[in-house]
N, C-alpha and C positions, 0 to 999 in steps of 0.2 A: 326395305319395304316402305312405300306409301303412307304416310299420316295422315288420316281426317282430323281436323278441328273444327270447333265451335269457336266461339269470340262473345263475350258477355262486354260494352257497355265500348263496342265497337266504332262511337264517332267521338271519343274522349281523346285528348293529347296523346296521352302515353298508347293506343291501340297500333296506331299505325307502323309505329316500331316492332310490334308483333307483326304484324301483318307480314310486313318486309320478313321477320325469322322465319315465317313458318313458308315463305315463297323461297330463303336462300336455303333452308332444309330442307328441300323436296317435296313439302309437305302440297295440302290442298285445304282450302278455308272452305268448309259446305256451308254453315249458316251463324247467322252472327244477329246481336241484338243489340239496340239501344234504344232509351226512351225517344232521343234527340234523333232526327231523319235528315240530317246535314251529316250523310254519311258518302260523297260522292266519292271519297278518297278510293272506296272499293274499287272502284273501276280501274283503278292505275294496276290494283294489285290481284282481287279476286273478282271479278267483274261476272260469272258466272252464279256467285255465293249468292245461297237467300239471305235475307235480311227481315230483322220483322223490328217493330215496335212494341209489340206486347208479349212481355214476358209468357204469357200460358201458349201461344204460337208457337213460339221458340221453343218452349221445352216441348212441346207437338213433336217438333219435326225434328227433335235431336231422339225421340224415341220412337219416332219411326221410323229410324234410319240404321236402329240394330238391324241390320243385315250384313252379309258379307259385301264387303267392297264400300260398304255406305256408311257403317258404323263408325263413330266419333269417339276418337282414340283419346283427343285431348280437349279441355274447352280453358282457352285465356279467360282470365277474368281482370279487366280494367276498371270493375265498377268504382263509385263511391266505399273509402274504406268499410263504412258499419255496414254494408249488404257483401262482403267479398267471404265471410262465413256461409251467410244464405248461400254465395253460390258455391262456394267450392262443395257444401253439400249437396247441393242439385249435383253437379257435376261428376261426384262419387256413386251417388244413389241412380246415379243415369249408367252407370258402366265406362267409367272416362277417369283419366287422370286430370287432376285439376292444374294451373300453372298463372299462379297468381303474382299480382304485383305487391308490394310494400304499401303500407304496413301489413302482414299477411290477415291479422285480427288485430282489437284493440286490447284486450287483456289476455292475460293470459290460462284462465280459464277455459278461455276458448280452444285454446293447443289442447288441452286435456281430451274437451269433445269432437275437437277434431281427431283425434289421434285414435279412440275408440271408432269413430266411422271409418276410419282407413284401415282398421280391424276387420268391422262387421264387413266390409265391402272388397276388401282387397287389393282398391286402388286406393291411388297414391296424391299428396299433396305437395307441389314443388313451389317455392317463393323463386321471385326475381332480384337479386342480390350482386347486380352485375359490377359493383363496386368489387366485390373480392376478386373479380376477373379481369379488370382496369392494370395494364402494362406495370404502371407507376404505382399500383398501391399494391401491386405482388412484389416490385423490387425492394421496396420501403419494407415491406414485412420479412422478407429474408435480409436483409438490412439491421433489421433490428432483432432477428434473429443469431447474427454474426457476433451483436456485440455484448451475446453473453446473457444468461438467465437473469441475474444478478442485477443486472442496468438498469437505471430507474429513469425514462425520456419525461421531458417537460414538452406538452403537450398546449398548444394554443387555438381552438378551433371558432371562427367567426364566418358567422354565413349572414349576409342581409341581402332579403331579395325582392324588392318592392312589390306590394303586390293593391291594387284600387280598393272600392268602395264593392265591387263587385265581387272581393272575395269574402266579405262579410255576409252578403246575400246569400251564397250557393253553401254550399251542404258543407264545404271547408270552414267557414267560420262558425259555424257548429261542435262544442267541442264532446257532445256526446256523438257525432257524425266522421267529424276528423279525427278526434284525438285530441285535437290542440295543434300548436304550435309543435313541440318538439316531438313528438309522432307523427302529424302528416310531413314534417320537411327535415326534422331533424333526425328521425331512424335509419335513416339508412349510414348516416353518420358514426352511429353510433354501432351498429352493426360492424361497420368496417374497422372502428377503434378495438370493439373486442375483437377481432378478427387478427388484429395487427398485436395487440399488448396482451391479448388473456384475457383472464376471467374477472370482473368489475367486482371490488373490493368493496367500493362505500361509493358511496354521488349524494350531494347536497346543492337544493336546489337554493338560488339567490334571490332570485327575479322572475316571476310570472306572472304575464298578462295575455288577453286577448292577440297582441301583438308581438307580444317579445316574451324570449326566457332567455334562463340561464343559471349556469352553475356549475359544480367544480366535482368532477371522478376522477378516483383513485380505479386503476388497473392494474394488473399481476405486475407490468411492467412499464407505469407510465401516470402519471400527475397529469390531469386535463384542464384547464381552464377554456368554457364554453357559452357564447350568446348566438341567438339566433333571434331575428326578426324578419317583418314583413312593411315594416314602416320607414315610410321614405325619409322620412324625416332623422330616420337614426342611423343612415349611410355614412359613415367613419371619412372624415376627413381626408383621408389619402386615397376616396375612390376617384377613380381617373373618370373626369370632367364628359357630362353626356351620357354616363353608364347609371342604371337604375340598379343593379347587383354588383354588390362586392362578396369575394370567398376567400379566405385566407385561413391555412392550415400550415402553423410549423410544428417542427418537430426539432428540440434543441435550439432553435431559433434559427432552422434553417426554415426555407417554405417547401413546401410541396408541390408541386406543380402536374395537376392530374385536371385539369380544365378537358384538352384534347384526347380523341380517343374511345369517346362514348357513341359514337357512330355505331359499331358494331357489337357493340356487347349484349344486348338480346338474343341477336342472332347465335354469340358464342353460347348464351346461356341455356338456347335451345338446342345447340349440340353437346350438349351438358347433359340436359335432360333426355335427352334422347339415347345418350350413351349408358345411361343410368348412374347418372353423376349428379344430379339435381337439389338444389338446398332443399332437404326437409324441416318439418314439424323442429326436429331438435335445436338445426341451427338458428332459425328462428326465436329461438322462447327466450336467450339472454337480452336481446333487444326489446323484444315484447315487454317482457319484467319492467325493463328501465323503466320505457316511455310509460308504462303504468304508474309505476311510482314517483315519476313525476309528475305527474296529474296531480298525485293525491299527497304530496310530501308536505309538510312543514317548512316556511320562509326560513333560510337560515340566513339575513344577507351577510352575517359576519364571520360565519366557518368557511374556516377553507381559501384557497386564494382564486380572488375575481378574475375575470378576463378586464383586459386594461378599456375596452371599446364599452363594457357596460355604465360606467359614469355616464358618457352620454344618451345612452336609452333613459335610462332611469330621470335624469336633468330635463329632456325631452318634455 
């Protein structure tokens, strides 16, 4: 059967990868919202959809469309992390299942009152976690599933992604808006590590700044050492010449190699949801925790063991 959606914050990066899921799922996009009106991409995909600009339009015409054949099954939400609560409650209190992007909220509090509206209401809230659906990070995890409850992997994760002057401006460099650093880019990392090792033991934070973090988790089955930045300046010597991002993930000291393949995993993730297979509220709240407590943890820069690439942040 036919899916209507909505689309909440529709001319954003990550929208149009929806866009694409809900056209290879059969679905139908009726109306979509963003502040920003550089939304021309519609036309490639939904070219009939409304579109509005002001939030109280858009919820207008997502409740005027309870009718049969018109009603809005599901509504994406791309927005800015600190409003993607606001909407997956609109979303629920409208009669819809919500199907939002990462980070689903920023603390985890949040899970608690989401979770009683998805009570009161009886729909449902889906996160997009298309890492656990990645070729390469399912074989890795039956991988390390083979080698025994017992195994304890040494883990090495560095992500540097340059990012301007203009990500300080926008609602990311806000860390009551993003999260921070290791919430807006590094959750989903972190999602995928419990995903892969179990349940997170202890994490102690090294290094936090507006730009950079870092530090060292223990997992059921796995020793992390972890930096993340946004600063160009702190790209690792062995980035290959002309590249503004470097990603390096081993495992044992082997690498990972999960770069390729992100094409389609939305769309997998919406036949996910569709089949009634969709990350909820629960799988979420281990990742939420973290990135919480790393906000708010205590410097430890001497517990635990460093990732080797933090000397040079910190020297920086």
């Amino acid at each position: 059967m036919t899916k209507n959606y909505g689309l909440i914050g529709a001319a954003g990066y990550i929208a149009p990868r929806h866009m694409k899921a809900i056209r290879e799922t059969s679905g139908i996009l009726k109306t979509a919202y963003d502040l920003n009106d550089s939304i021309g991409i519609m036309d490639s995909f939904f070219p009939d959809a409304s579109f509005f600009t002001e939030f109280e339009q858009f919820e207008a015409d997502v409740y005027s469309r309870r009718t049969d054949g018109e009603r809005v099954d599901y509504i994406g939400i791309c927005s800015p992390n600190y409003l993607h609560k606001a909407h997956m409650g609109f979303a629920l209190r409208a009669g819809a299942d919500a199907i939002c992007e990462k980070p689903l909220v920023l603390n985890p509090s949040e899970i608690d009152e989401l979770a009683a509206l998805e009570k009161e209401t009886g729909h449902r809230i889906n996160s997009i976690l298309q890492l656990r659906l990645h070729p390469a990070i399912l074989a890795l995890k039956d991988k390390i599933a083979q080698s025994g409850p017992d195994r304890i992997h040494d883990v090495d994760l560095g992500y540097f992604t340059s990012r301007g002057s203009w990500y300080y401006a926008s609602w990311k460099g806000y860390e009551h808006k993003s999260g921070g650093i290791a919430t807006n880019i590094g959750v989903h990392f972190y999602d995928m590590l419990s995903f892969i090792f179990g349940p997170l033991k202890s994490s102690v934070v090294h290094y936090r700044a507006a730009d950079a973090s870092a530090g060292y988790l223990e997992f059921q089955q796995a020793r992390v050492r972890w930096v993340l930045s946004i600063n160009r300046a702190h790209l690792p010597a062995q980035t290959p010449e002309g590249q503004t991002t470097y990603r390096s993930i081993t495992v044992d000291d082997e690498e990972v190699e999960f770069s390729g393949g992100f094409t389609d995993l939305h769309t997998a993730s919406y036949h996910g949801i569709l089949g009634g297979n969709g990350f909820g509220l629960d799988a979420v709240r281990p990742s939420i925790e973290l990135v919480s407590s790393i906000r708010s943890a205590a410097i430890e820069p001497r517990k635990g063991e460093r990732h080797p690439d933090l000397a040079k942040v910190i020297n920086t």
